[in-house]
LOTOR-892332 format. One record per atom (N, C-alpha, C, CB): chain; x, y, z; atom name; residue number from 1. Coordinates in Angstrom, 2 decimals, decimal comma. Atoms other than C-alpha are relative to their C-alpha. Glycine has a CB too. Layout:
BEGIN
A;X;Y;Z;CA;NUM
...
***
This chain:
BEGIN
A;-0,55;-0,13;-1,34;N;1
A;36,86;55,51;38,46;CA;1
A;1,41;0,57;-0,08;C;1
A;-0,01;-1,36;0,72;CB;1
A;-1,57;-0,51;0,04;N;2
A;40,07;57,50;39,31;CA;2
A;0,74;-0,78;0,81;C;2
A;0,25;1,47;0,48;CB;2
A;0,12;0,81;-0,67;N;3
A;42,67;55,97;40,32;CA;3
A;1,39;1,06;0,37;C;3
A;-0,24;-1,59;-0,41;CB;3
A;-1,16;-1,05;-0,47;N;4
A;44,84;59,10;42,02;CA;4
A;-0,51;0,18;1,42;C;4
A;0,11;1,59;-0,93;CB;4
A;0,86;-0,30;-1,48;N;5
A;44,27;58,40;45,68;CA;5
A;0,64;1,61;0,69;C;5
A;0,42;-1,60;1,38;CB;5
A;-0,38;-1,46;-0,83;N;6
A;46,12;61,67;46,86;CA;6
A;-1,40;1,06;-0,82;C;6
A;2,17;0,75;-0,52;CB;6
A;0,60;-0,48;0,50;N;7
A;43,47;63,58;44,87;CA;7
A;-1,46;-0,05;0,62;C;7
A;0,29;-0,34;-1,06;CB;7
A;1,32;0,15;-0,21;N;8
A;40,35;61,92;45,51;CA;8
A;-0,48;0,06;1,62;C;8
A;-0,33;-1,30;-0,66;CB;8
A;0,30;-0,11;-1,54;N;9
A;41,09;61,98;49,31;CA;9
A;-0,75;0,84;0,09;C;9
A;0,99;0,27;0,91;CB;9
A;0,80;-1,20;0,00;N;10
A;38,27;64,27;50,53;CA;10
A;0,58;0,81;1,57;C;10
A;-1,86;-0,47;-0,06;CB;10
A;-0,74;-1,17;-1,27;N;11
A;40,86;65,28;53,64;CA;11
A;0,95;1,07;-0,70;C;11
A;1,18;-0,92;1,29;CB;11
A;-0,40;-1,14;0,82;N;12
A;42,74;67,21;50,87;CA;12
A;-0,40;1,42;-0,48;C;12
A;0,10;-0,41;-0,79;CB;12
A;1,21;-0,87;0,51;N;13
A;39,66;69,34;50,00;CA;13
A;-0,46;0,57;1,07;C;13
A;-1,15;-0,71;-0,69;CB;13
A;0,71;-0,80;-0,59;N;14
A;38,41;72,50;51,74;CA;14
A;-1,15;-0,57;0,00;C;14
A;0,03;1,16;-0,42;CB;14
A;1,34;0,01;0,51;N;15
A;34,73;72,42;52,48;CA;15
A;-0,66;0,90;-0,72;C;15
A;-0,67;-0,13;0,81;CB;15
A;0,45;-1,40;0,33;N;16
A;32,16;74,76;51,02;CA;16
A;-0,06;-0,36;-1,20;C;16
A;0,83;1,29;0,32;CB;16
A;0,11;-0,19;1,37;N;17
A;31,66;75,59;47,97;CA;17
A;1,44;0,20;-1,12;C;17
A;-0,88;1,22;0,00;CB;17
A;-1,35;-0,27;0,64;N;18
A;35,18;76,70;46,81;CA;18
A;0,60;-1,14;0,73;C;18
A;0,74;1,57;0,23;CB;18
A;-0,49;1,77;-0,55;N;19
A;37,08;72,94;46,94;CA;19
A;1,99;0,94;-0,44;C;19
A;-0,96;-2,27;-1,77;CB;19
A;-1,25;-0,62;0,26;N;20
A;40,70;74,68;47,44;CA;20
A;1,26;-2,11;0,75;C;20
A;0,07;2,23;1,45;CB;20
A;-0,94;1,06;0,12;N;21
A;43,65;71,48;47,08;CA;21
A;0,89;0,32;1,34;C;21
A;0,86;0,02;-1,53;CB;21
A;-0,94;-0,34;-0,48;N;22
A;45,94;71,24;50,14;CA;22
A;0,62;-1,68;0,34;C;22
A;-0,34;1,10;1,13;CB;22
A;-0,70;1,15;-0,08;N;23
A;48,03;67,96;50,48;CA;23
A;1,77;-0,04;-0,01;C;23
A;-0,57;-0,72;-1,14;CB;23
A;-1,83;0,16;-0,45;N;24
A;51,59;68,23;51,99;CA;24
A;0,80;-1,51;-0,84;C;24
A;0,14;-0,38;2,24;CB;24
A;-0,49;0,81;0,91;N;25
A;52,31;64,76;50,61;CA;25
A;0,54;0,08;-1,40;C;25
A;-0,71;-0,61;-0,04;CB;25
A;-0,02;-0,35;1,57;N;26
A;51,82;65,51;47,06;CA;26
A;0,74;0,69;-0,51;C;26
A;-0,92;0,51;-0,47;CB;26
A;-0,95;-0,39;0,68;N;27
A;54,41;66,70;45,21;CA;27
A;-0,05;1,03;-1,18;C;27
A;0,43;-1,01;-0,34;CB;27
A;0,46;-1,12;0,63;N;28
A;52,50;68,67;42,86;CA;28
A;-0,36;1,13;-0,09;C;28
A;-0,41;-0,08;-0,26;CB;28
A;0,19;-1,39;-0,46;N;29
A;52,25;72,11;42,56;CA;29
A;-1,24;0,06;-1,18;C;29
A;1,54;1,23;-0,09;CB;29
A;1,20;0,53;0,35;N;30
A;49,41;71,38;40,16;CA;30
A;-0,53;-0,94;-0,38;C;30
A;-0,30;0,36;-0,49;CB;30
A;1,21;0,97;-0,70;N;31
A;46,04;69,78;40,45;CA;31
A;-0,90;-0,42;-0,82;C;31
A;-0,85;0,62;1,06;CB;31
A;1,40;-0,15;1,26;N;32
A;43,03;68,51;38,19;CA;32
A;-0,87;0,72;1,29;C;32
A;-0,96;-1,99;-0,90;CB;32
A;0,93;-0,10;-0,83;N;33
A;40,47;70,72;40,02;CA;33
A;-0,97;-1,13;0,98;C;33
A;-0,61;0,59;-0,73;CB;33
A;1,11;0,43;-0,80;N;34
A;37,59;68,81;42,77;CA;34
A;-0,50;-0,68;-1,44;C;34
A;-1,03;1,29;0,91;CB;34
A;0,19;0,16;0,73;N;35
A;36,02;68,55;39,72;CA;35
A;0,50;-0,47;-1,24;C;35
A;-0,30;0,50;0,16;CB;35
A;-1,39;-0,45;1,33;N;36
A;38,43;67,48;36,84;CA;36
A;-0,32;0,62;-1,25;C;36
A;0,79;-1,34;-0,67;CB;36
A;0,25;0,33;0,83;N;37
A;36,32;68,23;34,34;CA;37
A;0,01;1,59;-0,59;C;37
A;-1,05;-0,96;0,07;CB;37
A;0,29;-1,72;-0,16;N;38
A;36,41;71,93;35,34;CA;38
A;1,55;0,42;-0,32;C;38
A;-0,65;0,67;1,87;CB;38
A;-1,12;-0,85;0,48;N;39
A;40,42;72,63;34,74;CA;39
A;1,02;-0,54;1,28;C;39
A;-0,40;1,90;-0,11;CB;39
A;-0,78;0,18;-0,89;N;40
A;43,13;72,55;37,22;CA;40
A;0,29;1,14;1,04;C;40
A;1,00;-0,40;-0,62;CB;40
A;-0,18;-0,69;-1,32;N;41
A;44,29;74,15;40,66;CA;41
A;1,23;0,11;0,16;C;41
A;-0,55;-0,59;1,17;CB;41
A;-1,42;0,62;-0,90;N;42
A;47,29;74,75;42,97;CA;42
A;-0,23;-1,01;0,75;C;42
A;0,67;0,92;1,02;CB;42
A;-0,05;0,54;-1,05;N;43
A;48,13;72,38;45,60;CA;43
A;1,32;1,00;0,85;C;43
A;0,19;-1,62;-0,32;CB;43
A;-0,29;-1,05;-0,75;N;44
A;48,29;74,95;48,25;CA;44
A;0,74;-0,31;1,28;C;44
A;-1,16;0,66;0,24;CB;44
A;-0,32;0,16;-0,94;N;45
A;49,90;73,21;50,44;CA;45
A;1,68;-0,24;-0,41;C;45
A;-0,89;-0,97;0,63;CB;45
A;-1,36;0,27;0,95;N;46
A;53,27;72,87;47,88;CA;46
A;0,97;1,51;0,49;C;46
A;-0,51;-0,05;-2,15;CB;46
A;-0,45;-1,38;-0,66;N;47
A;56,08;75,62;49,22;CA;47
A;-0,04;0,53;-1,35;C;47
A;1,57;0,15;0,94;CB;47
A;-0,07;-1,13;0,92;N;48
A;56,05;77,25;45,70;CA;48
A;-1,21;0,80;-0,21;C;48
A;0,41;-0,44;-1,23;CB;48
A;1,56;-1,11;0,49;N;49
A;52,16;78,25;45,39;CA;49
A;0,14;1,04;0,40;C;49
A;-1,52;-0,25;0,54;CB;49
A;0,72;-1,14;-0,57;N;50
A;51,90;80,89;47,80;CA;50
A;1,44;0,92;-1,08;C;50
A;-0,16;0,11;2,25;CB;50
A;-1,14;-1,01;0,76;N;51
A;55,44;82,47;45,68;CA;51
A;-1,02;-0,11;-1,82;C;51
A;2,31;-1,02;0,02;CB;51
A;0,57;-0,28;0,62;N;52
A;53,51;81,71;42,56;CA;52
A;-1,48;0,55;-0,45;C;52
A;0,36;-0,53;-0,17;CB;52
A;1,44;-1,05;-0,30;N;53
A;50,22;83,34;43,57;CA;53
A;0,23;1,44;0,28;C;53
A;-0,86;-0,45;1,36;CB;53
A;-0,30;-1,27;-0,81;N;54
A;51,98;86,09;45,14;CA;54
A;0,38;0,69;-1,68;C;54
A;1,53;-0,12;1,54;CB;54
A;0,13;-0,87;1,88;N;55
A;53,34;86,56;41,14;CA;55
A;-0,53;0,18;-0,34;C;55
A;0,17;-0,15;-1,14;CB;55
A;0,72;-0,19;0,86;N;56
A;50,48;86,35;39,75;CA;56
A;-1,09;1,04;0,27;C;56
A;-0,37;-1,10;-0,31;CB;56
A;0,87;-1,44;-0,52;N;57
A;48,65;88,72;41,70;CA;57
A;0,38;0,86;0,08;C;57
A;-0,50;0,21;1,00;CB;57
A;-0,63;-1,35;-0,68;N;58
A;51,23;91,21;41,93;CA;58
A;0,58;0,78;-1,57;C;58
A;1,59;-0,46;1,41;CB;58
A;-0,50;-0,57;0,58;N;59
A;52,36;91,19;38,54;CA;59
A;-0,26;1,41;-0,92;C;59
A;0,25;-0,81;-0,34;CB;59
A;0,70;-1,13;0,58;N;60
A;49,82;93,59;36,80;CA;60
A;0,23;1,33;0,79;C;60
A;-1,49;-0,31;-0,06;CB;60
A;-0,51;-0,57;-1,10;N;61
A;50,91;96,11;39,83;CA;61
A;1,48;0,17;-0,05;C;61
A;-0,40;-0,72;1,10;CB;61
A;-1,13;-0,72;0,50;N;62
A;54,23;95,84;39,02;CA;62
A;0,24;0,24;-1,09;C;62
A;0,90;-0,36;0,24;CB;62
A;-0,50;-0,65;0,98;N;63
A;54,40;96,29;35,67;CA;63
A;-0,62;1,48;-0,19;C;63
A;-0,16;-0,84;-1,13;CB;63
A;0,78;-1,25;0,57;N;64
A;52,02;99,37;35,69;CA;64
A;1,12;1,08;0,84;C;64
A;-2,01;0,12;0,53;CB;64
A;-0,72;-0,52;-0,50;N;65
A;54,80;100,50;38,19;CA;65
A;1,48;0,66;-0,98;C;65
A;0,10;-0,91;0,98;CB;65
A;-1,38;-0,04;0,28;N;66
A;57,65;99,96;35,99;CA;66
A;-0,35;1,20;-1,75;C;66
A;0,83;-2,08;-0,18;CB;66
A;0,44;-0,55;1,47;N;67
A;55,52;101,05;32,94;CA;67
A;-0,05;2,00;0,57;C;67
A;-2,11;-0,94;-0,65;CB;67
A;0,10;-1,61;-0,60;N;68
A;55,02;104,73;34,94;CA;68
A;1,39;0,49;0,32;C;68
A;-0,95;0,14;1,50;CB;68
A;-0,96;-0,58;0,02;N;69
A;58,25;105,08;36,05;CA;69
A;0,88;0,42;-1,09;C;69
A;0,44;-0,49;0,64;CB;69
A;0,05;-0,06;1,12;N;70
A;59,45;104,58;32,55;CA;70
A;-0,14;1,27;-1,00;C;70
A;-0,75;-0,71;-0,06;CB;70
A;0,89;-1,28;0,91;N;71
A;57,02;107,22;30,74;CA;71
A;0,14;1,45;0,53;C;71
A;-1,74;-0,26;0,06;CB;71
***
């Protein structure tokens, strides 16, 4: 049994198939996945995710930028 009630709440959890973390409370900016057994998440509801998603999606895009201007 877990015993991380901000986690196991199921008002934290999207529905559907994709279980996306959002919990204003929580302090964590990461998550054990819905699943724990599967890895970890954001908690999308933390003000840094959407700045560290926005890096991580952008960075391959900018470096191919910086790498072209460069060459």
């Amino acid at each position: 049994m877990s015993v991380d009630p901000m986690h196991d709440n199921p008002a934290h959890w999207t529905r559907g198939p994709i279980k996306l973390y959002f919990a204003r409370d929580d302090r964590r900016l990461i998550v054990p996945k819905y699943r724990r057994w599967n890895g970890w998440t954001f908690n999308f509801a933390h003000p840094a995710a959407p700045l560290l998603m926005g890096a991580i999606l952008f960075a391959p895009a900018i470096v191919e930028m910086v790498r072209r201007a460069a060459g």
